[in-house]
Backbone as a printed PyTorch tensor [residue, N CA C, xyz], in Angstrom:
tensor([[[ 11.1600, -44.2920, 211.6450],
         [  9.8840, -44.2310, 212.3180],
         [  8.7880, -44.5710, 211.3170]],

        [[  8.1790, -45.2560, 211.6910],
         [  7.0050, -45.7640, 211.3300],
         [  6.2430, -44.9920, 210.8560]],

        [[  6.1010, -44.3010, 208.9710],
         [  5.5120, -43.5210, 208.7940],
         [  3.4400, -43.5230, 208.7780]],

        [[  2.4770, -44.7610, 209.1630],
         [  1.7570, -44.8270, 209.5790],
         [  1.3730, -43.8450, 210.7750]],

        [[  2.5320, -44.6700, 211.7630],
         [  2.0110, -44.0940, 213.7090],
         [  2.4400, -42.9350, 213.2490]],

        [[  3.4630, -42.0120, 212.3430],
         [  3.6770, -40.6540, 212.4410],
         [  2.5160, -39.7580, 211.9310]],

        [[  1.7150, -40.2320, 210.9660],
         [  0.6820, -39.4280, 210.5460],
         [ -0.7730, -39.6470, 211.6630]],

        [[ -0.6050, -40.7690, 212.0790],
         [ -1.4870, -41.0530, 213.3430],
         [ -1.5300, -39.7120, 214.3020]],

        [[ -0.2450, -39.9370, 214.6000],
         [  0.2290, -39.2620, 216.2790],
         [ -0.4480, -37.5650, 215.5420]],

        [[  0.1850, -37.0920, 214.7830],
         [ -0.1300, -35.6680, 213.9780],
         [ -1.2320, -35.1960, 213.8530]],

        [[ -2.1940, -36.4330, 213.2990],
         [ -3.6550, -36.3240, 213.3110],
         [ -4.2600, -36.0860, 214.3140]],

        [[ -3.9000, -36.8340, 215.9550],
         [ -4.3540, -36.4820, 217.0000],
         [ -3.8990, -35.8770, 217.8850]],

        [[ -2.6500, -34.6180, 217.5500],
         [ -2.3300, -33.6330, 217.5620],
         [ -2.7030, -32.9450, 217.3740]],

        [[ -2.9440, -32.6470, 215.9650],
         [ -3.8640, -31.6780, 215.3320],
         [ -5.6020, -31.3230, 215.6150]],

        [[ -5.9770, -32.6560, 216.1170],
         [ -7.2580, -32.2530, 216.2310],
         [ -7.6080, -31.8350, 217.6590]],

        [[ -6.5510, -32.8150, 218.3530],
         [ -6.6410, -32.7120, 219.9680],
         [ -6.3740, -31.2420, 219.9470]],

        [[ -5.6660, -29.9670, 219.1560],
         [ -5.1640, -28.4910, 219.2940],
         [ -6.6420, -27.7740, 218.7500]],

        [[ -7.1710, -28.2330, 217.6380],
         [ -8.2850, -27.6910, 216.8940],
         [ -9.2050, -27.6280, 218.0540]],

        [[ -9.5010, -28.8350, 218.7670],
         [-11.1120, -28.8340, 219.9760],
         [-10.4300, -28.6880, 221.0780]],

        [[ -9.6860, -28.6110, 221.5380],
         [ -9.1810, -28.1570, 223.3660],
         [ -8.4250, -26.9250, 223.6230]],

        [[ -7.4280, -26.1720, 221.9670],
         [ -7.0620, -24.7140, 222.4860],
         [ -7.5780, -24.0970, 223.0740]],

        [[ -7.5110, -23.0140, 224.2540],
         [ -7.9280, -21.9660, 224.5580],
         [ -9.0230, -21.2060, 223.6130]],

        [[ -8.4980, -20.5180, 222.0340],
         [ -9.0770, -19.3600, 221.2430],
         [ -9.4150, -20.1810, 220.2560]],

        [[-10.2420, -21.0260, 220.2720],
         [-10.8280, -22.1500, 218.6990],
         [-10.6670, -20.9250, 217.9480]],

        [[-10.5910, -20.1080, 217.7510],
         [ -9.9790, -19.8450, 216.0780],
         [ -8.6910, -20.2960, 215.8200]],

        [[ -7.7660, -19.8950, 216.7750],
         [ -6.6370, -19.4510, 216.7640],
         [ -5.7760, -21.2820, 216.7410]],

        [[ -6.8600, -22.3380, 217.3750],
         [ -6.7350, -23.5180, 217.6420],
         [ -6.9280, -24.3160, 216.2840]],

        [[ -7.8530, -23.2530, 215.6570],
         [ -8.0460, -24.3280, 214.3430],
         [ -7.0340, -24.0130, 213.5260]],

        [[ -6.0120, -22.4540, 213.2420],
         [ -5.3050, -22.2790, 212.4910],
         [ -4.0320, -22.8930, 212.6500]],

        [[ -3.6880, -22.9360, 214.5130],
         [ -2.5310, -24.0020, 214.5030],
         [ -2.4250, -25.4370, 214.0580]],

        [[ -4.0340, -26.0750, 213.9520],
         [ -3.8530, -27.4620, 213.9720],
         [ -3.4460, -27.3080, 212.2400]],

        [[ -4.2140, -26.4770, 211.6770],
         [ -4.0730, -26.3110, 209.8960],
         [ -2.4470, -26.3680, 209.8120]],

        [[ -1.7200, -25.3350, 210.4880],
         [ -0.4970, -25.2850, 210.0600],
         [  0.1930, -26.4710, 210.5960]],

        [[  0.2540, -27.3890, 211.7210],
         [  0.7860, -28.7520, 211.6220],
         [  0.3940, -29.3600, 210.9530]],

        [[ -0.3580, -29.8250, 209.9960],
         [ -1.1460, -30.8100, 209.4420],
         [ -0.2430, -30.3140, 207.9330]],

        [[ -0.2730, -28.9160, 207.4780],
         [  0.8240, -28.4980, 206.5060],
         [  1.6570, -28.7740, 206.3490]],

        [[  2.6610, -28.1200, 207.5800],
         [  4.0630, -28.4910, 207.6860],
         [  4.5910, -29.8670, 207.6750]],

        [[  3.7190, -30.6020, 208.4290],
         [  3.7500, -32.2870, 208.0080],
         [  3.4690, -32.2290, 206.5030]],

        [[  2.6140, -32.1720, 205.8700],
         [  2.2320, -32.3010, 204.7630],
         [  3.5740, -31.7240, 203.5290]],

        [[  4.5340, -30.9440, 204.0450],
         [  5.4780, -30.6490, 203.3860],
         [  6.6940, -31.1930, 203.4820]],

        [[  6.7840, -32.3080, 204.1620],
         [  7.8740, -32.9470, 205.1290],
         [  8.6410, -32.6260, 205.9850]],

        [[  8.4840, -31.5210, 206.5070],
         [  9.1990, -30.6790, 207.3690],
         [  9.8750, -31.5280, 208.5210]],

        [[  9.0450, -32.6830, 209.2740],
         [  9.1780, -33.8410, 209.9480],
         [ 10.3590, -34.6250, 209.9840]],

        [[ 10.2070, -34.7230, 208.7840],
         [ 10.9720, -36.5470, 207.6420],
         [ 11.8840, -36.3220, 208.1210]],

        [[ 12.5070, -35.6520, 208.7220],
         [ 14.2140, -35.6480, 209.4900],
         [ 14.3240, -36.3210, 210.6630]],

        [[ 12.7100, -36.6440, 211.4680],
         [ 13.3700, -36.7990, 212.7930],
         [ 13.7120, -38.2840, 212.9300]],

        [[ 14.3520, -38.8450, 213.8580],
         [ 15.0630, -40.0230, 213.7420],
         [ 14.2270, -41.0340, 214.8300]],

        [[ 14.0190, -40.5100, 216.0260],
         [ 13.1240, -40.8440, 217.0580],
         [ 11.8880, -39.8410, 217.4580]],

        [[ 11.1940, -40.3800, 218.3420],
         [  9.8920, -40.2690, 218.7650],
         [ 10.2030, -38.9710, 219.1230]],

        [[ 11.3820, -38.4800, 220.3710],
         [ 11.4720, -37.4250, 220.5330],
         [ 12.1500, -36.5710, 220.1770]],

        [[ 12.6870, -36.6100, 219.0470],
         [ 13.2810, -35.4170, 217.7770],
         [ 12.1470, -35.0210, 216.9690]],

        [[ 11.1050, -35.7830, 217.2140],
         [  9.9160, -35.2920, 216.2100],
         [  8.7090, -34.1870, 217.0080]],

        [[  8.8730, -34.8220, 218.6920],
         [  8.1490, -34.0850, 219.5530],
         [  8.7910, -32.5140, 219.8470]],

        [[ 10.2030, -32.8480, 219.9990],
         [ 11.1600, -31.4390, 219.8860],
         [ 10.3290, -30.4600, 218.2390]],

        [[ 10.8540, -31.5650, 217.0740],
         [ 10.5410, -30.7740, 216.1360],
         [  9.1040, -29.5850, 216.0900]],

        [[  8.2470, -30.5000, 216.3060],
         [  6.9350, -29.8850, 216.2490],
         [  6.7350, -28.9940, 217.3600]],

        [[  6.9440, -29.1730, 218.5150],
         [  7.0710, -28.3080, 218.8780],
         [  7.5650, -26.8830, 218.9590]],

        [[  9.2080, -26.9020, 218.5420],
         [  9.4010, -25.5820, 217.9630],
         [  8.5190, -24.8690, 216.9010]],

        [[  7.8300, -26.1240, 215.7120],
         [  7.3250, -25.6480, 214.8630],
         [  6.0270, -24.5540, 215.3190]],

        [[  5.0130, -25.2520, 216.2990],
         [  3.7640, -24.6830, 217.3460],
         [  4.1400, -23.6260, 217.5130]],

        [[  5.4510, -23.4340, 218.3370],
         [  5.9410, -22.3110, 219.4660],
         [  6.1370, -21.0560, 218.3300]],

        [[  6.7030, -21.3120, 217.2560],
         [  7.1320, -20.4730, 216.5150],
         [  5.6910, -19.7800, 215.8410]],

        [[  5.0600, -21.0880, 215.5670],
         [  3.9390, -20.2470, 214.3040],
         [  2.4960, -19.2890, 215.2280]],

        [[  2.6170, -19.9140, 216.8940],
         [  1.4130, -19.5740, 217.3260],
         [  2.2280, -18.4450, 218.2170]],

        [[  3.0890, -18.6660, 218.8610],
         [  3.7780, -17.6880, 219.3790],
         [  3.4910, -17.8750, 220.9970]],

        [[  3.1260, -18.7760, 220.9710],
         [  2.9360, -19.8920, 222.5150],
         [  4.0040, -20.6310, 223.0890]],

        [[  4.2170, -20.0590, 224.3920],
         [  5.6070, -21.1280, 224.4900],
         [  5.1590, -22.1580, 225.2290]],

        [[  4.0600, -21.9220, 225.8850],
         [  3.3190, -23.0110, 226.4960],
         [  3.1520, -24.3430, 225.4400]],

        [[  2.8010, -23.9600, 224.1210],
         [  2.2950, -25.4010, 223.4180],
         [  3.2860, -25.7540, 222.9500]],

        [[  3.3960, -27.0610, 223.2980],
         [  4.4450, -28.4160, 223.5540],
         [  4.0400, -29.5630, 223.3470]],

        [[  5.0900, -30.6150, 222.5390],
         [  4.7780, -32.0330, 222.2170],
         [  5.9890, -32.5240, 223.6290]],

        [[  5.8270, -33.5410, 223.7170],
         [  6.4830, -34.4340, 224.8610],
         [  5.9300, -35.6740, 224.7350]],

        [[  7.1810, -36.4600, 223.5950],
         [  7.0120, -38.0440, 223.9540],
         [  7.1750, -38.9960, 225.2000]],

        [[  5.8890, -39.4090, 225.2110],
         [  5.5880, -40.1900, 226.2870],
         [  5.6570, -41.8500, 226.2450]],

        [[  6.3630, -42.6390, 226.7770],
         [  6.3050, -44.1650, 225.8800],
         [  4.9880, -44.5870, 226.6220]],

        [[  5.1080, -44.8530, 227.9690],
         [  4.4780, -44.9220, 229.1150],
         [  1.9470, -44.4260, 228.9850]],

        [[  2.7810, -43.2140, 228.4180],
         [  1.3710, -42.8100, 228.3440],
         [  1.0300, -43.4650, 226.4550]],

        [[  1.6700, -43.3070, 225.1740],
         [  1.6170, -44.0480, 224.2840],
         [  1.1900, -45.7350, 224.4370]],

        [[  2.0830, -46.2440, 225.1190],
         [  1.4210, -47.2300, 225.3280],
         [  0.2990, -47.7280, 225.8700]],

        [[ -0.2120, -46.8200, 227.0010],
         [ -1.8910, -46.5490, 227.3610],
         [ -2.8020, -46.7750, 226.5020]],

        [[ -2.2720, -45.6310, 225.5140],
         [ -3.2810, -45.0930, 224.4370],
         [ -3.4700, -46.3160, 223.6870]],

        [[ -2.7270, -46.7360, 223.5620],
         [ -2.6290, -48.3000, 221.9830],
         [ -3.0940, -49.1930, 222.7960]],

        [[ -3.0900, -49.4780, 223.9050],
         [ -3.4450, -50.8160, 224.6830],
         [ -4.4330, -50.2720, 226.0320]],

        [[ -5.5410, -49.6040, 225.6100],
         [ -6.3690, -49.5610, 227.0770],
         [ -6.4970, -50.4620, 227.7310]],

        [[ -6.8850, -50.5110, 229.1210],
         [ -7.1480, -51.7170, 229.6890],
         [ -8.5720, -51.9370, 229.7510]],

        [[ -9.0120, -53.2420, 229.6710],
         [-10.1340, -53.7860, 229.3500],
         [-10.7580, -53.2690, 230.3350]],

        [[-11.9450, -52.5790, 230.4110],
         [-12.9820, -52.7210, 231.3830],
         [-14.1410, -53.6640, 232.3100]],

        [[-13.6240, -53.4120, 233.3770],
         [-14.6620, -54.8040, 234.1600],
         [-15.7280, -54.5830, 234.0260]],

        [[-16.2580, -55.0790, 233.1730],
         [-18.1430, -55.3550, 233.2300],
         [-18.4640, -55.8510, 234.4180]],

        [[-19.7240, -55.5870, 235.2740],
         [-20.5020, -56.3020, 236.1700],
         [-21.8640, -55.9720, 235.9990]],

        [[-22.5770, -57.2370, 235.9880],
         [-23.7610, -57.8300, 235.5350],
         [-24.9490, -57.6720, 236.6810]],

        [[-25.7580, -57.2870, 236.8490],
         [-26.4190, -57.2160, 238.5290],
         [-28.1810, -57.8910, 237.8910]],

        [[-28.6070, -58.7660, 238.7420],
         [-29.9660, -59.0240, 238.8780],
         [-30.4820, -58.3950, 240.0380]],

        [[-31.6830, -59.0110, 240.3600],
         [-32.1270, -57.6290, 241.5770],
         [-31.2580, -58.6000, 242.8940]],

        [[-31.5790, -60.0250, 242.5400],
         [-30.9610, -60.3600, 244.2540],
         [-28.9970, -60.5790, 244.0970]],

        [[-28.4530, -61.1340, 242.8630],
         [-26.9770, -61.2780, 243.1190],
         [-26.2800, -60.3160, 241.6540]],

        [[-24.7600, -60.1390, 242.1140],
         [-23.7090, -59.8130, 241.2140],
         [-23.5600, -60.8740, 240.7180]],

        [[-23.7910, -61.2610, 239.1390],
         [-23.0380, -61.8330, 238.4720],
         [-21.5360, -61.6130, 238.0360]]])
């Protein structure tokens, strides 16, 4: 795996947990401890997208004590993310749509 997109995906993991948890304290200490545990290689084992989403996740579940917080690789929604679709501009004067 592409160790770039892996520190990518982590980063917006981590921050997406820091600003949308429930208890922002409790949100900022989980994102700290993924950003660690990556930082220690704890990761470097997984082989695919979703041995790494498994991984981290146990890692979450364990350190926050949430069984709710969960990674789940998505190709479908990943590929969204990397390739938005262009937005239709429309242009208006007072009498026509350009």
């Amino acid at each position: 795996m592409p160790p770039k997109e892996v520190e990518a995906a982590i980063s917006v993991m981590a921050e997406t947990i820091d600003t949308a948890y429930v208890f922002s304290e409790k949100g900022r200490k989980i994102a700290q401890h993924l950003k660690t545990v990556h930082g220690q290689g704890r990761f470097n084992n997984a082989k695919s997208w979703n041995e790494l989403a498994e991984a981290i996740s146990k890692s979450l579940q364990q350190f926050s004590n949430d069984g709710h917080l969960y990674v789940r690789y998505d190709p479908k929604t990943v590929k969204g993310l990397q390739n938005p679709p262009a937005k239709s501009l429309r242009f208006y004067d007072s009498k026509q749509q350009i």
